[in-house]
BALUM-840341 format. One line per field, with one value per residue (C-alpha): residue number from 1; residue in one letter; x negated, y negated, z negated. Coordinates in Angstrom, 2 decimals. Each point is the difference from the previous one (the first is absolute). Example, Ala and Ser with C-alpha at 12.3 -4.5 7.8 and 13.67 -1.06 7.14 Angstrom:
<nodes>
tiro <- c(1	2)
miza <- c(A	S)
px <- c(-12.30	-1.37)
py <- c(4.50	-3.44)
pz <- c(-7.80	0.66)
</nodes>
This chain:
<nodes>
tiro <- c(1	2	3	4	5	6	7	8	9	10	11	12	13	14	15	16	17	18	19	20	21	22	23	24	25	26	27	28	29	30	31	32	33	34	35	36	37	38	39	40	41	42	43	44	45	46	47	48	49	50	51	52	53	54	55	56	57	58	59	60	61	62	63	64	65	66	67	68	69	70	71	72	73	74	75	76	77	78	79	80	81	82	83	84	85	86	87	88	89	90	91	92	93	94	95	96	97	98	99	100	101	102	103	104	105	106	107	108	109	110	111	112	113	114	115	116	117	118	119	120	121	122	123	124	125	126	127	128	129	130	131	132	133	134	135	136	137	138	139	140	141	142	143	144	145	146	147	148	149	150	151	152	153	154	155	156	157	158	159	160	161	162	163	164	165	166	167	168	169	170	171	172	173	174	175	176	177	178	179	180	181	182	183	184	185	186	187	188	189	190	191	192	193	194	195	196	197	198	199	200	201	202	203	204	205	206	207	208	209	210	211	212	213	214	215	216	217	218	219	220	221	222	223	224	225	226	227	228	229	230	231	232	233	234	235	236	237	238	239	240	241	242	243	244	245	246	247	248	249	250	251	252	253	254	255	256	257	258	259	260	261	262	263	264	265	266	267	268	269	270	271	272	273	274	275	276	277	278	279	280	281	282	283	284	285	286	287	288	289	290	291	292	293	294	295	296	297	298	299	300	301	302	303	304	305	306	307	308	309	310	311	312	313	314	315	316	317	318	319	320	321	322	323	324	325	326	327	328	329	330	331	332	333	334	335	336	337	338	339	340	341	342	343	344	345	346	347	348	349	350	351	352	353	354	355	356	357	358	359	360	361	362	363	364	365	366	367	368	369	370	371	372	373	374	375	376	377	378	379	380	381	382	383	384	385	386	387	388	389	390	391	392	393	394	395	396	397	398	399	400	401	402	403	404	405	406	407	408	409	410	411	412	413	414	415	416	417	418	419	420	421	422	423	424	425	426	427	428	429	430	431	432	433	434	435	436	437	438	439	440	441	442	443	444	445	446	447	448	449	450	451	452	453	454	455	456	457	458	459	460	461	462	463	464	465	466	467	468	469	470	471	472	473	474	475	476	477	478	479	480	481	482	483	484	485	486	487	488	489	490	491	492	493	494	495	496	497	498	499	500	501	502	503	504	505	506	507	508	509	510	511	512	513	514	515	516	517	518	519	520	521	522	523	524	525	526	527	528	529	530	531	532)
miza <- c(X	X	X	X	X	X	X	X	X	X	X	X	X	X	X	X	X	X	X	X	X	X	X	X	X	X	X	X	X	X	X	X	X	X	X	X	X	X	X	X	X	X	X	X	X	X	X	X	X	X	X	X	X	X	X	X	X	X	X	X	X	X	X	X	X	X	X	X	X	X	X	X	X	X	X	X	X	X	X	X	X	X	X	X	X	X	X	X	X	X	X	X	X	X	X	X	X	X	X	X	X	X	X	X	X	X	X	X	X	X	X	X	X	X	X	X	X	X	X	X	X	X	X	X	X	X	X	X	X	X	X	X	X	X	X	X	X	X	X	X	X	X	X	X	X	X	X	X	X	X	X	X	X	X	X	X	X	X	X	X	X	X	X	X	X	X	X	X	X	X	X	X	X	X	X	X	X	X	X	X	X	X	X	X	X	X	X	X	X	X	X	X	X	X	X	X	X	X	X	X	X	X	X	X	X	X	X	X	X	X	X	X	X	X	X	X	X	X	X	X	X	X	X	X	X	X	X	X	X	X	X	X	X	X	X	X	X	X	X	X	X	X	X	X	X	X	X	X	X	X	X	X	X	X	X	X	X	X	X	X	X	X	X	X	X	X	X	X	X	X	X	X	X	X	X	X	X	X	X	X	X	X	X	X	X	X	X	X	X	X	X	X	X	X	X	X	X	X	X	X	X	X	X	X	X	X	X	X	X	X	X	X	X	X	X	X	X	X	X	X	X	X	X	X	X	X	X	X	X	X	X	X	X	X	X	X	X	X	X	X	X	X	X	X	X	X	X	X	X	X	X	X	X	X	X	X	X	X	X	X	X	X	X	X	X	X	X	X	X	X	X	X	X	X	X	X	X	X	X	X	X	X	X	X	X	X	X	X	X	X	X	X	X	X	X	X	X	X	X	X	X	X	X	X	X	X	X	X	X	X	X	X	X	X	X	X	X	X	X	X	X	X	X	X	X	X	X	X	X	X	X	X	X	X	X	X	X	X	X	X	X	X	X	X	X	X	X	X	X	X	X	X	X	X	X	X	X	X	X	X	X	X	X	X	X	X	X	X	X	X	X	X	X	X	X	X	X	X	X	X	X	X	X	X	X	X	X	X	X	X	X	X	X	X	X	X	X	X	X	X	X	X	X	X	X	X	X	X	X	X	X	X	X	X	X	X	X	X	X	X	X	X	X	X	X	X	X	X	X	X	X	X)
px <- c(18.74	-2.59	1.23	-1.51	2.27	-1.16	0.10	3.75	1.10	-1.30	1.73	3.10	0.35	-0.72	2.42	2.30	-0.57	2.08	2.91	3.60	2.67	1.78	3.35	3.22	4.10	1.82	0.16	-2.24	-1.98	-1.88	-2.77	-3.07	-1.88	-3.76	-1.49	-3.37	-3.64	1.03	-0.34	-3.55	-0.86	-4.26	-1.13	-3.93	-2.03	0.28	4.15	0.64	3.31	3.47	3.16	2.83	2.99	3.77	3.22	4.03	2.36	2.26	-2.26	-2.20	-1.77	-2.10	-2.08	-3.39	-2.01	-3.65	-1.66	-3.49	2.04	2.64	2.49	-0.95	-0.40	-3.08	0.93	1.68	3.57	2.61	-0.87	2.57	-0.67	2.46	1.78	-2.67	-0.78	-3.95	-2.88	-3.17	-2.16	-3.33	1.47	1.90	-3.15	-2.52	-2.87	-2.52	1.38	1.79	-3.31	-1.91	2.32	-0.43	3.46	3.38	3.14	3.50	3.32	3.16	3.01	3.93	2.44	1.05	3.42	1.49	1.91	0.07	-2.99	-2.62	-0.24	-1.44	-3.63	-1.85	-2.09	-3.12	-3.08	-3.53	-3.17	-3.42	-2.47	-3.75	-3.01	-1.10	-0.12	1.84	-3.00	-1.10	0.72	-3.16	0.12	3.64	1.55	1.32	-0.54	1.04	-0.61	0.45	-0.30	-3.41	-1.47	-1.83	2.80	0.74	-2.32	1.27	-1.89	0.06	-1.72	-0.64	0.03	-2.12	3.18	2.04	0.25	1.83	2.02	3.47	0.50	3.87	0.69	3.52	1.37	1.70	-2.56	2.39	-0.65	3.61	0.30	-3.42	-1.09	-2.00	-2.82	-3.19	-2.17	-3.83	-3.40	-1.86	-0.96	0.87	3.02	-1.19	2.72	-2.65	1.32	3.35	0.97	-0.91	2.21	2.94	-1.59	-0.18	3.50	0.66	1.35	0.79	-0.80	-0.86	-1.03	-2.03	-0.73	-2.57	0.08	-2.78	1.02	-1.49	-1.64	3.32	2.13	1.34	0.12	-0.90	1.66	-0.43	-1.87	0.90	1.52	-1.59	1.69	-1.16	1.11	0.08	0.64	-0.47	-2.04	-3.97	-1.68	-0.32	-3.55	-1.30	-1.42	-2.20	-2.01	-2.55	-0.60	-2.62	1.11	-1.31	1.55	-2.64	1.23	1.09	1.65	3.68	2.23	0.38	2.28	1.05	0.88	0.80	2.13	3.86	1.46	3.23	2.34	1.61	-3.07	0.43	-3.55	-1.57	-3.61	-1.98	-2.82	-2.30	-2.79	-1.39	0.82	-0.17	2.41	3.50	1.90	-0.94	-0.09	2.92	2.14	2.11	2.65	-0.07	2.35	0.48	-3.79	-3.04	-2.38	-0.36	-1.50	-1.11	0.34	4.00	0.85	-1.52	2.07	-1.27	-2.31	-2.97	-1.04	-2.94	-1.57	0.75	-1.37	-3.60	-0.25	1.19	-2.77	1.73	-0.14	3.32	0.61	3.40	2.21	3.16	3.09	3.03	3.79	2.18	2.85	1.91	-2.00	-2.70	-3.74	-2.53	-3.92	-2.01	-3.10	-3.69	-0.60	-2.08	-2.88	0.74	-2.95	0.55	-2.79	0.60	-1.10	-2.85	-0.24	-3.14	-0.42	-3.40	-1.07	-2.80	-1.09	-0.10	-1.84	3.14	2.61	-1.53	-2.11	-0.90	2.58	3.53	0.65	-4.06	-0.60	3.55	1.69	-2.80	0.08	3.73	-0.46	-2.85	2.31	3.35	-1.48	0.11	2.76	2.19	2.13	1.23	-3.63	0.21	-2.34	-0.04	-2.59	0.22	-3.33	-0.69	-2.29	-3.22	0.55	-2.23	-0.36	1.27	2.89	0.57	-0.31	2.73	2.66	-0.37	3.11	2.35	-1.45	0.65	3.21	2.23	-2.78	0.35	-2.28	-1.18	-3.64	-1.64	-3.31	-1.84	-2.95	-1.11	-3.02	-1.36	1.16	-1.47	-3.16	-0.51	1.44	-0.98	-0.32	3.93	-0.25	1.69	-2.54	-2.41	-1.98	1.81	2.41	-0.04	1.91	-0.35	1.53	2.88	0.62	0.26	2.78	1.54	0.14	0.86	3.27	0.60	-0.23	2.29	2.57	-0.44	-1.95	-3.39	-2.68	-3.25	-2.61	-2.01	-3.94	-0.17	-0.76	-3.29	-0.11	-0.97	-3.63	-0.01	2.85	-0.46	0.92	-2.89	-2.11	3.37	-1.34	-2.24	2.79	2.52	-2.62	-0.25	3.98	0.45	-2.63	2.39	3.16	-1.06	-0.90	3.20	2.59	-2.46	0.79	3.35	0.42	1.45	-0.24	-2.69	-0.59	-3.68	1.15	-3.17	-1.78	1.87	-0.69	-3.52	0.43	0.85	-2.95	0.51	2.19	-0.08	2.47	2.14	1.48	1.59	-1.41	-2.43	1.92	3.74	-0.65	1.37	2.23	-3.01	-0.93	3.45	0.08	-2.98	2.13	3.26	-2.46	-1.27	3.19	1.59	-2.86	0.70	4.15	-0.47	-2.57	2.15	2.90	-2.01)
py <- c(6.41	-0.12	-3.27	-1.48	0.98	-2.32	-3.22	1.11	0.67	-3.20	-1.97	2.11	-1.36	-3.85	0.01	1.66	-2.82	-2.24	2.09	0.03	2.99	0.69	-0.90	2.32	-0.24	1.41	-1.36	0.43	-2.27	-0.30	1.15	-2.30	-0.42	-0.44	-2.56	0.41	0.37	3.07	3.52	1.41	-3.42	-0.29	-3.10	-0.42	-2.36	-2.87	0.50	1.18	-1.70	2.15	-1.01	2.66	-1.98	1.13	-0.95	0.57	-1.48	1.56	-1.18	-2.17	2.03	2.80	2.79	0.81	2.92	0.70	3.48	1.92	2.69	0.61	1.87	-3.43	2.70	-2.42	-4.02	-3.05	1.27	-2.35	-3.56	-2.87	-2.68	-2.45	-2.79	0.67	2.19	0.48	1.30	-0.96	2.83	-2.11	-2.64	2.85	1.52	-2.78	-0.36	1.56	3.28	-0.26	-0.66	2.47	2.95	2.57	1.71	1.32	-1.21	1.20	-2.40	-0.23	-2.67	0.31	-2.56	-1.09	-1.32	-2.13	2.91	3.98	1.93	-0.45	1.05	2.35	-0.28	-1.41	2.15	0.63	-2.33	1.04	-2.80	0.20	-2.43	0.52	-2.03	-0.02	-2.28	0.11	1.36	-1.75	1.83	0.43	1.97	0.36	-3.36	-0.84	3.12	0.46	3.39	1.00	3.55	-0.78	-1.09	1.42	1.63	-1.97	-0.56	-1.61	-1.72	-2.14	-1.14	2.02	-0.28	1.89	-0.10	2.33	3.50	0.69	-2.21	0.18	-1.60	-0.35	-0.29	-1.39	-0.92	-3.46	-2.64	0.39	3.50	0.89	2.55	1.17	3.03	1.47	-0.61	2.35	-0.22	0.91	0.06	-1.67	-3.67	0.31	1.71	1.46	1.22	1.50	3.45	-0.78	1.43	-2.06	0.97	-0.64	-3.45	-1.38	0.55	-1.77	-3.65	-2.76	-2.36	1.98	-2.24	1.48	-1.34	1.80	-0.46	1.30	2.81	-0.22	2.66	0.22	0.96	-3.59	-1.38	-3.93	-2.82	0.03	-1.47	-2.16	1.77	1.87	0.40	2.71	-0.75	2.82	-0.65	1.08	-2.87	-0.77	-3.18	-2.34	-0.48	-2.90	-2.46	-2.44	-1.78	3.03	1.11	-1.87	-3.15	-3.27	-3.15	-2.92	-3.14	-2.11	2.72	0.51	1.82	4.13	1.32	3.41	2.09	4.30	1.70	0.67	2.97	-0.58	0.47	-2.99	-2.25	-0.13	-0.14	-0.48	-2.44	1.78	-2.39	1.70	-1.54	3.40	2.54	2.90	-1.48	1.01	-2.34	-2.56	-4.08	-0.90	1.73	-1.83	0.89	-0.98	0.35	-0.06	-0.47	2.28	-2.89	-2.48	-3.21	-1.16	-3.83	0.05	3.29	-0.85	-3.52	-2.78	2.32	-0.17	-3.13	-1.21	-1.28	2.45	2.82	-1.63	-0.32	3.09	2.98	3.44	3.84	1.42	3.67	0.26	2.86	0.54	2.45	0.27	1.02	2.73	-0.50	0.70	-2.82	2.16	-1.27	2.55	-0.15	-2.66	-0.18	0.31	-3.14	-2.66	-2.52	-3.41	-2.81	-3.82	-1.92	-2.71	-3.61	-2.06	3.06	1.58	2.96	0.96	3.44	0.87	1.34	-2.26	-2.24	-0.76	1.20	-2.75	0.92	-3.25	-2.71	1.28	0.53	0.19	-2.61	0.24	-3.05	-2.03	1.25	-0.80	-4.01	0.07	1.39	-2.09	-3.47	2.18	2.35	-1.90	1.25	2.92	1.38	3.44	2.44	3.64	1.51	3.78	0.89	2.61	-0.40	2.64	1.47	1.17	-0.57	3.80	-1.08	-2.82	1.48	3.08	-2.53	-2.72	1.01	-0.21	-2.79	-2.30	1.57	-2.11	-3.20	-0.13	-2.82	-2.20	-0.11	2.75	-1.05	3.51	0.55	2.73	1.95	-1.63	3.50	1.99	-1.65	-0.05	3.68	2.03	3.09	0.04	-0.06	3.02	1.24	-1.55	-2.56	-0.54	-2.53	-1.24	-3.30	-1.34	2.91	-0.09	-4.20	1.16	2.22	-2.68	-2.70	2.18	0.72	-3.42	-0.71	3.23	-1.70	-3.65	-1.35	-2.20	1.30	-1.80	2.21	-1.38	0.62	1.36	-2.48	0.32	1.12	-2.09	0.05	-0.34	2.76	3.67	1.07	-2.40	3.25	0.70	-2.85	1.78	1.97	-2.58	-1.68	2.94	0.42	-3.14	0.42	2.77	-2.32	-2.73	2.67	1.41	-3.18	-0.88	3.16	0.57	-4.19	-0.70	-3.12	-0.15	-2.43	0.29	-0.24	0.88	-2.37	-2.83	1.12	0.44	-3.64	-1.29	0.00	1.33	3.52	0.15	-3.05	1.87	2.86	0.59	3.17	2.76	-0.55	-1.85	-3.68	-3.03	-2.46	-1.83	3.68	0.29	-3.56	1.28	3.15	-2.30	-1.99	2.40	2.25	-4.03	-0.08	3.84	-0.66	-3.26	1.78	2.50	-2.21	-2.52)
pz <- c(-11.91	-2.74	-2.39	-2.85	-2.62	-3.04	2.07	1.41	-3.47	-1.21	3.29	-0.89	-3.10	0.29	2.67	-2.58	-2.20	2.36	0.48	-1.44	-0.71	3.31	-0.40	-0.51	1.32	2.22	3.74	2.65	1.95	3.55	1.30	0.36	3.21	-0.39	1.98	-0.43	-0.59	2.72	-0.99	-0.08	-0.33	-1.01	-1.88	-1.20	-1.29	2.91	-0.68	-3.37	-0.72	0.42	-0.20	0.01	1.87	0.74	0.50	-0.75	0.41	-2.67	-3.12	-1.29	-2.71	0.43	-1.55	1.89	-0.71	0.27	0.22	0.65	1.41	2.90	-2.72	-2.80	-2.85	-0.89	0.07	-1.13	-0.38	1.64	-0.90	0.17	2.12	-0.41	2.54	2.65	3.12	-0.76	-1.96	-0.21	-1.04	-0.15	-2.70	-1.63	-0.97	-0.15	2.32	-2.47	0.14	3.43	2.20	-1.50	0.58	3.05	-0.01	1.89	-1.18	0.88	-0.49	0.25	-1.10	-0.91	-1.10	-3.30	0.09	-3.52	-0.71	0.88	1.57	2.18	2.94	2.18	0.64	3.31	2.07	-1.53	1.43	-0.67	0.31	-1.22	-1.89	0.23	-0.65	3.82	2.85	3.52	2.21	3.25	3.42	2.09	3.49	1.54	-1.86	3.46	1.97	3.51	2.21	3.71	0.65	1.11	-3.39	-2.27	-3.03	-3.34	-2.70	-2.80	-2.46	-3.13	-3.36	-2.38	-3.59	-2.87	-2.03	2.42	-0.05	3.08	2.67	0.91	3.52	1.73	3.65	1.49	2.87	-1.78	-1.86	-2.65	-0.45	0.17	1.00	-1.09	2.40	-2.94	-2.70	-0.75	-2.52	1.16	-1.84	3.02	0.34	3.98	1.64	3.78	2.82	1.75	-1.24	1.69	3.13	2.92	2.68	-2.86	-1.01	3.71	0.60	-3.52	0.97	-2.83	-2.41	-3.97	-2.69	-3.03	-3.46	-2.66	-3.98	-2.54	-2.28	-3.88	-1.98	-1.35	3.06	-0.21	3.43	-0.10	2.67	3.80	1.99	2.94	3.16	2.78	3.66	2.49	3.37	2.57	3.53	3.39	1.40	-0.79	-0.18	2.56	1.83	-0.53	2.71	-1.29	-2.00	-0.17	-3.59	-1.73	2.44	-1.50	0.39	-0.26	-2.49	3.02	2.06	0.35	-1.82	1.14	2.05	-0.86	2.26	0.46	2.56	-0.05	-1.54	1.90	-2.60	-2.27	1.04	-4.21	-1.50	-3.33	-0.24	-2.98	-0.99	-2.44	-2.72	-0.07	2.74	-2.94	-1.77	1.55	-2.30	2.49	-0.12	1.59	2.75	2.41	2.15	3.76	2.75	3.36	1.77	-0.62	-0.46	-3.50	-0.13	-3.23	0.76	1.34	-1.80	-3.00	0.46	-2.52	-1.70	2.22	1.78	1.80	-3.62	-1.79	2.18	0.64	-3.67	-1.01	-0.74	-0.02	1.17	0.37	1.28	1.77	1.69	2.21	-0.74	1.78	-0.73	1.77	1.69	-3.55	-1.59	-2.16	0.03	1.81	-1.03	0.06	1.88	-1.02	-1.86	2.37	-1.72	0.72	-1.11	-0.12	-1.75	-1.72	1.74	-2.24	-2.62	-0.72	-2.45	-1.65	-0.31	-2.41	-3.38	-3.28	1.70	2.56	-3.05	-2.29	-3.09	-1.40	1.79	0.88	3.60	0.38	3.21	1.59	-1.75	0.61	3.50	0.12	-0.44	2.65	2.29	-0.66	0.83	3.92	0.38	-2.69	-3.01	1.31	-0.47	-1.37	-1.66	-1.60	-1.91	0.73	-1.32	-3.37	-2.49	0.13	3.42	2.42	3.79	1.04	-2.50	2.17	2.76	-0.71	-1.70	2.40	1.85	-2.81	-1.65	3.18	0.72	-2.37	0.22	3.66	-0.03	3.09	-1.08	-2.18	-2.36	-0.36	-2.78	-1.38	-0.75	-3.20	-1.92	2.55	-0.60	-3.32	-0.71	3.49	-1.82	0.02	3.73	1.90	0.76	-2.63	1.06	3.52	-0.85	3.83	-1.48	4.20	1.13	-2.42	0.38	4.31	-1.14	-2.04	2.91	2.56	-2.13	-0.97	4.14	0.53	-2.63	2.12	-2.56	0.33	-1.72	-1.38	-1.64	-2.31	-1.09	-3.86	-2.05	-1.93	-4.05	-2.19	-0.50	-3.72	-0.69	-0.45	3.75	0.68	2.38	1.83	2.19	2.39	0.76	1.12	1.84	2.22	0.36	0.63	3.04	1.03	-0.45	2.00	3.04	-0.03	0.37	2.66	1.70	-0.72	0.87	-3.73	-1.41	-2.35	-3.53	-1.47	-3.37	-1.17	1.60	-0.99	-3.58	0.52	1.34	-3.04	-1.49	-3.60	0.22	-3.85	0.08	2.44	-2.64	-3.03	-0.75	2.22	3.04	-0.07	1.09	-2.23	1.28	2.13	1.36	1.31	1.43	2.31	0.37	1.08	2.28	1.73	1.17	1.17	2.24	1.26	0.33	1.64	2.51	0.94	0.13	2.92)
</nodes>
């Protein structure tokens, strides 16, 4: 272990500073037993603070002592604590100069009885005290096998400040017994180099924690625990809803449902925010049926209101438990999409994002809109400044995924327009083609979409010749919703309509506050004709 021998020293001897001449006579005392932090315990910057605890019942004073080494040729000496059972490291040395240190200590503790010798010395405990954090577990946090899956692959955060890994498997959560601890340069640990025929036979439930390792050789804390569950059984197959199923605002609840494994009937409902992300959203045990209705199951949680209102995608899955109680696989993760009753989400550039007036036209929108549906009116503006339509187009997807709106306001092409040499391929921006992608999807996702025109430039601004072009995409705009039977809002024309376009913007091309009151007008119109 390679140590920093000038901040030691100088640890060494502040501690020294606080300690007192061991005592001398002539009887013997106890042994101490340490009650913690455990040996090989790892602290780091999230958990700096130690306390050395014990206990005896033949004394009351004691003499700890503190060393860089197993054999404590370099280190405090015995110190006296006096009239208590504890030690706190972190006050003993002040936070300036504990925090800061990256180091492995050894200790040990005897008593100090009034009169004779001390005596004999604990066992020897060993922790460590870095300057890193407790790392995050990524793939196999709660893994479960079947000898039909695909073989471990562990994975975790990684951290510039490590060196190395060490990463400990056991068969207790405890980690006592530990089964063993191995310190690897790699940011991943993969079983696929272990026998398969000897890993299919291999039944049980392992859990697995990881730590960083410093420059230094100084291990820092660990994270939270992993479990690996292998069985014998696979996941269920699930029954319906299909995957991608979308449940309309007014609809039901879902009924889940997969087939019997014929086991415990002992399952485990994984719902997921993200279907990459194995740590999950919430996981629920079930029993006794292979079905799961969100509306009794769910009990209070979900009722009629609340579901109609409530926009969401969820992913969820289905594992199983032996006969001995262990948790098989889950299944592939299934989409689930509820949007959101009386919520509307616009999708744009700046123009939608709002350059000039927060929220751009969607506020406004808002109070046209809760005079008719009420106060539980929602909106969501999901649109990014400076896009382009085959932006739009690529990210619509995942934009609407968390929105999950009932109605979805689409408008772009203004930045196709007035930079088309940006295009891919230049010049052939194809801003109708792209907006057909983008309402298909938000009809895929259950969504409503309304396309709107581009809305002109402003003729006295410096994108002023971008017009010709818009004109001519929004000729191609209009003759697609026809044809693909979306609802369509002539934004343009209702600025043209106006009379004075100049009045309409606060700079080349974002509209004022009255430019987004036409704006606001016109999608009402759209939601309220595809609403009759």
């Amino acid at each position: 272990m390679r140590l920093e021998q000038p901040r030691i020293l100088c640890f060494v001897c502040w501690i020294a500073l606080f300690s007192l001449t061991a005592w001398s006579g002539t009887s013997a005392a106890g042994i101490p037993e340490i009650v913690g932090p455990a040996d090989d315990a790892r602290f780091g910057s999230d958990n700096g603070i130690v306390v050395l605890e014990w206990t005896s019942e033949d004394c009351l004073d004691f003499q700890v002592d503190i060393a860089v080494d197993a054999d404590f040729a370099i280190g405090t000496g015995p110190m006296a604590v006096i009239g208590a059972s504890f030690l706190n490291v972190t006050d003993l040395v002040g936070d300036d100069v504990w925090f800061p240190l990256s180091i492995t200590l050894y200790w040990r503790v005897r008593c100090l009885p009034e009169s004779g010798e001390p005596g004999g010395w604990s066992d020897v405990r060993v922790f460590h005290k870095s300057t890193l954090e407790s790392l995050l577990l990524h793939l196999g946090a709660d893994g479960r096998y079947s000898p039909t899956t695909t073989m471990p692959r562990l994975t975790w955060e990684t951290t510039s400040s490590a060196s190395a890994y060490d990463i400990a498997f056991s068969v207790s959560d405890a980690f006592d017994p530990e089964l063993g601890c191995v310190r690897i340069t790699e940011s991943s640990l993969d079983f696929s180099d272990v026998n398969r025929d000897s890993w299919d036979l291999l039944e049980g439930v392992f859990y697995w924690r990881i730590c960083a390792v410093h420059a230094s050789g100084v291990p820092g804390p660990w994270s939270e625990t992993g479990r690996l569950s292998k069985t014998r059984i696979d996941a269920p197959t699930i029954i319906s809803p299909t995957d991608g199923h979308v449940y309309p605002p007014l609809s039901s609840p879902p009924i889940l449902s997969w087939q019997t494994l014929n086991t415990l009937e002992q399952y485990q409902l994984r719902l997921y925010a993200d279907p990459t992300n194995e740590s999950g959203l919430l996981t629920i045990d079930h029993s006794g049926s292979t079905t799961f209705n969100f509306k009794t199951d769910f009990g209070a949680l979900i009722d009629d209101e609340t579901w109609h209102y409530a926009p969401f995608t969820v992913y969820w899955a289905i594992a199983g438990c032996d006969a001995e109680g262990r948790p098989g696989p889950f299944s592939a993760p299934r989409e689930l999409i509820k949007p959101g009753w009386h919520r509307f989400a616009g999708y744009g550039d700046s123009i939608t994002a709002g350059e000039c007036v927060d929220d751009a036209y969607l506020g406004i929108l808002d109070t046209l809109l809760v005079p008719v549906w009420g106060e539980k009116t929602s909106h969501v503006n999901i649109a990014v400044e400076g896009m382009k339509s085959k932006w739009g187009a690529d990210n619509a997807a995942s934009r609407l995924r968390g929105a999950c709106p009932q109605f979805v306001l689409i408008m772009f092409g203004t930045n196709d327009s007035v930079d088309p040499g940006n295009c891919d391929p230049p010049y052939e921006c194809d801003i109708a083609g792209h907006l057909a992608e983008m309402g298909s999807i938000a009809r895929n996702h259950g969504s409503i979409p309304i396309i709107s025109t581009i809305i002109p430039v402003n003729p006295d601004g410096k994108q002023a010749q971008a017009q010709s072009d818009i004109d001519d995409n929004n000729d191609a705009i209009i003759a697609m919703a026809d044809q693909m039977d979306f609802e369509l809002v002539d934004l343009s024309a209702m600025f043209f309509a106006h009379g004075s376009l100049p009045e309409l913007f606060c700079d080349w091309g974002h509209p004022n506050e009255e430019g987004y009151r036409i704006m606001a007008s016109g999608f009402y119109d759209g939601i309220m004709n595809a609403v009759n």
